[in-house]
N, CA, C and O atoms as CSV, one atom per row, in Angstrom:
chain,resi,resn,atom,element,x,y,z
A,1,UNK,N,N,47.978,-12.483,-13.556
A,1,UNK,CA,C,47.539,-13.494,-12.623
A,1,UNK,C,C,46.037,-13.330,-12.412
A,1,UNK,O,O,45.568,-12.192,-12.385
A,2,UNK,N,N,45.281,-14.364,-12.265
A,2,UNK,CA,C,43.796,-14.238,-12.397
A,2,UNK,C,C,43.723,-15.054,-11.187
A,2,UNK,O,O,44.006,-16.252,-11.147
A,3,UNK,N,N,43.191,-14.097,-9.860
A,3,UNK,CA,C,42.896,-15.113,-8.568
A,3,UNK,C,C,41.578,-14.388,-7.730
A,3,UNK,O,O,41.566,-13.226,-7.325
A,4,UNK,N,N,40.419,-15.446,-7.576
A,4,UNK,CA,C,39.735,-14.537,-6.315
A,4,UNK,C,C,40.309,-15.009,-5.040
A,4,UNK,O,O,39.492,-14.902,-4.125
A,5,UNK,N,N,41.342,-15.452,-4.714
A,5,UNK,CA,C,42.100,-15.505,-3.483
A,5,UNK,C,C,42.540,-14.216,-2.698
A,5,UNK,O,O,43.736,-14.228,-2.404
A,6,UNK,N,N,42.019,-13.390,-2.397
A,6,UNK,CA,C,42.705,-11.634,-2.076
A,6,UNK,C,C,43.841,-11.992,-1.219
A,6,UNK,O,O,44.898,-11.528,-1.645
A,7,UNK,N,N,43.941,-12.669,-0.151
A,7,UNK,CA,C,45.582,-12.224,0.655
A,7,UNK,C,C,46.526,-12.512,-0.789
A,7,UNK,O,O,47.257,-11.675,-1.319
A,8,UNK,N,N,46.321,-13.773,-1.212
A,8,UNK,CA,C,47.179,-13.909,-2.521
A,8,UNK,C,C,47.552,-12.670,-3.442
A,8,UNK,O,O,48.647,-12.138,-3.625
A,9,UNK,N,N,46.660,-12.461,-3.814
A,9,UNK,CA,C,46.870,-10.962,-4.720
A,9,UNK,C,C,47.159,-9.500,-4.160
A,9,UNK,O,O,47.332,-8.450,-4.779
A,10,UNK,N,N,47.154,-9.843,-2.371
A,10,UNK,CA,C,47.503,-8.817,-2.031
A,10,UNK,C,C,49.351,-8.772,-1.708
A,10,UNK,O,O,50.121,-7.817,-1.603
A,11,UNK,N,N,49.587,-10.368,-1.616
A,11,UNK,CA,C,50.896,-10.238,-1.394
A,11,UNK,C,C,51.807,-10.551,-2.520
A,11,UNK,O,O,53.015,-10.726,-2.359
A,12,UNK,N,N,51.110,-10.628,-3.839
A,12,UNK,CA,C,51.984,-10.694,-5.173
A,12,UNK,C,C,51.499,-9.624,-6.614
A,12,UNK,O,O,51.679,-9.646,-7.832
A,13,UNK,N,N,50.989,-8.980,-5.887
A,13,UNK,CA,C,50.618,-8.086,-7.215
A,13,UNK,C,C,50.995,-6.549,-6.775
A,13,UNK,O,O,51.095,-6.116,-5.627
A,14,UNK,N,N,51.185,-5.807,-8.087
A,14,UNK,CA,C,51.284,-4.445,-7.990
A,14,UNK,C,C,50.348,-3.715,-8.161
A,14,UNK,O,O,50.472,-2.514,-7.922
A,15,UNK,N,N,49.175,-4.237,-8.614
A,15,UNK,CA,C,47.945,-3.307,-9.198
A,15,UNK,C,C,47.196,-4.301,-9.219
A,15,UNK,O,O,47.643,-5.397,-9.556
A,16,UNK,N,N,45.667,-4.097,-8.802
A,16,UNK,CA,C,44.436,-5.478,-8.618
A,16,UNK,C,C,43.810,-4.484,-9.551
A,16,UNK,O,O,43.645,-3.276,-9.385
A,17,UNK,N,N,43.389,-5.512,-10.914
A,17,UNK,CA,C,42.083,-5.226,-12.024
A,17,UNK,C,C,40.484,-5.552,-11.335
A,17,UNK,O,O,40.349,-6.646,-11.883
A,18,UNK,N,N,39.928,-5.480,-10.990
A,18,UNK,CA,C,38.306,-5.865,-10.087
A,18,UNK,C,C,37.515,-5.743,-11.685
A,18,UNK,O,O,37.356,-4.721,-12.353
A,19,UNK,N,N,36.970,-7.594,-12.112
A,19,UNK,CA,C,36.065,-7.823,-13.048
A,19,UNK,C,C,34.864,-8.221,-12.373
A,19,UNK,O,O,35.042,-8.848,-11.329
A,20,UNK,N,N,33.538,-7.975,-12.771
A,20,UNK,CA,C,32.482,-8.585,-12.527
A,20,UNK,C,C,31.509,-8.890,-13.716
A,20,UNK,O,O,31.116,-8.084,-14.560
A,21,UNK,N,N,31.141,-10.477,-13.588
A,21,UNK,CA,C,30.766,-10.383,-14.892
A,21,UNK,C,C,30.720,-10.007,-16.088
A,21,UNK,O,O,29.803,-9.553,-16.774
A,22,UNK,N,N,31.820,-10.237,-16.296
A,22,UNK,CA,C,32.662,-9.654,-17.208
A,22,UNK,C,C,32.949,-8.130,-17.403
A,22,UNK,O,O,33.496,-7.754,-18.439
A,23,UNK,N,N,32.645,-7.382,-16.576
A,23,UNK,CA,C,32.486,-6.298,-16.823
A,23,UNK,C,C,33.932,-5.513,-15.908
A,23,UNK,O,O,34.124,-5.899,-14.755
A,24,UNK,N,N,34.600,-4.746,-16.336
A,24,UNK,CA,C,35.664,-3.954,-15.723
A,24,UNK,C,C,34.687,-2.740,-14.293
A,24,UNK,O,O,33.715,-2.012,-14.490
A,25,UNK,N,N,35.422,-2.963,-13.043
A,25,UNK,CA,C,34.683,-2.237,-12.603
A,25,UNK,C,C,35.757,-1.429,-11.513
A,25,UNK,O,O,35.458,-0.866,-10.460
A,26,UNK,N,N,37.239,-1.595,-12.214
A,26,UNK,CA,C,37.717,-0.765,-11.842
A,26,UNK,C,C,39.566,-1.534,-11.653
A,26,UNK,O,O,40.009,-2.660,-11.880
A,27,UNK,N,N,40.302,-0.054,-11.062
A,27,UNK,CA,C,42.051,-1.002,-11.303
A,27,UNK,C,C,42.438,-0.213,-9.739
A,27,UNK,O,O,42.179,0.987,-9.657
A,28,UNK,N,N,42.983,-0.839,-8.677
A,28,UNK,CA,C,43.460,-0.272,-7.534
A,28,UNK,C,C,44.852,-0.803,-7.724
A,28,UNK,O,O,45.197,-1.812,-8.339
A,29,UNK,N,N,45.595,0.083,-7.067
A,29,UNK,CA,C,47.184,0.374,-6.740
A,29,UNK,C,C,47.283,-0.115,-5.477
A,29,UNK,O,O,46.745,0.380,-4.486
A,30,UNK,N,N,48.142,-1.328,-5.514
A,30,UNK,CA,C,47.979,-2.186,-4.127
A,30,UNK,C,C,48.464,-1.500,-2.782
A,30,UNK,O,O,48.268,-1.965,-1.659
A,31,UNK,N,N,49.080,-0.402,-3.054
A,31,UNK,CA,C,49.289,0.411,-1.909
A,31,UNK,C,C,47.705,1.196,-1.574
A,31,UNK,O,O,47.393,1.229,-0.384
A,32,UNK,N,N,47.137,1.554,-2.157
A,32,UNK,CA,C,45.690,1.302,-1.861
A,32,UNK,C,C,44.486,0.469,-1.725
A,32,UNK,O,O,43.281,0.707,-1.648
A,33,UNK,N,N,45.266,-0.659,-1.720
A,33,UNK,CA,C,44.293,-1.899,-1.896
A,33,UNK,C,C,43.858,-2.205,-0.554
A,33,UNK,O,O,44.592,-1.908,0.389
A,34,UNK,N,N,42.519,-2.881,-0.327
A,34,UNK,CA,C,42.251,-3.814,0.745
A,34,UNK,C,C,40.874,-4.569,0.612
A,34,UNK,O,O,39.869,-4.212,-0.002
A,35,UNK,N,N,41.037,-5.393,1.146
A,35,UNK,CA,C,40.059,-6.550,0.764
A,35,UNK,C,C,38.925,-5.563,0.907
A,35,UNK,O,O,38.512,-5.165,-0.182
A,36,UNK,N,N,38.174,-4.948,2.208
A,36,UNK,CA,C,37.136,-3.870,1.495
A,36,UNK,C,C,37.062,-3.480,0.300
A,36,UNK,O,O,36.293,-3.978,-0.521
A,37,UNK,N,N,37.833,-2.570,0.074
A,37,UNK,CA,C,38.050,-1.639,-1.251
A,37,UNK,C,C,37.828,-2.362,-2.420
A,37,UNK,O,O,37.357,-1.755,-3.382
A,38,UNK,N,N,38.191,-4.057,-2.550
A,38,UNK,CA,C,38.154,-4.782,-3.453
A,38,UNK,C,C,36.892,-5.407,-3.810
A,38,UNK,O,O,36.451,-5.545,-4.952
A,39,UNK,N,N,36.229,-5.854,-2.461
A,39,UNK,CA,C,35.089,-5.809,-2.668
A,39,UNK,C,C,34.148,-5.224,-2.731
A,39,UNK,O,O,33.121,-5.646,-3.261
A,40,UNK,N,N,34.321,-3.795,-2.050
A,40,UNK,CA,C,33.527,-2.799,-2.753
A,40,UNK,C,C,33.230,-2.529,-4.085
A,40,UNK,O,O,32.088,-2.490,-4.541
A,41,UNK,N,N,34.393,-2.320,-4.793
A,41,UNK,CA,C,34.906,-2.106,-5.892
A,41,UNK,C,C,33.972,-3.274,-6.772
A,41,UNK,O,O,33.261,-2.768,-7.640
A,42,UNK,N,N,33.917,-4.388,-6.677
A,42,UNK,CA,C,33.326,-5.503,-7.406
A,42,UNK,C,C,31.737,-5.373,-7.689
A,42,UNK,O,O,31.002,-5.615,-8.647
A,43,UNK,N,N,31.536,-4.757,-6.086
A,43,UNK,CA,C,29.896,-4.718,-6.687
A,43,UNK,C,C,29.029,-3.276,-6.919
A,43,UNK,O,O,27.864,-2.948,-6.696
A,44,UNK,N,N,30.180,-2.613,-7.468
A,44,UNK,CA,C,29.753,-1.127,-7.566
A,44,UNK,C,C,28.791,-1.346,-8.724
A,44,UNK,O,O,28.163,-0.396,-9.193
């Protein structure tokens, strides 16, 4: 599933991939996930 919607992906996914410009910038385990973390994660 490819969404920048986060509640969405927080309430249907098991694992969030975080791309930026094309670039991989990381994979969180939605039991560790949160919209912080996600967007942290994006602009590391």
């Amino acid at each position: 599933m490819i969404s920048s919607e986060l509640p969405e992906l927080l309430g249907v996914c098991d694992r969030i991939v975080v791309l930026n410009e094309g670039k991989l910038k990381g994979t969180i385990k939605i039991r560790d996930a949160s919209e912080e973390l996600i967007l942290k994660t994006a602009t590391m």
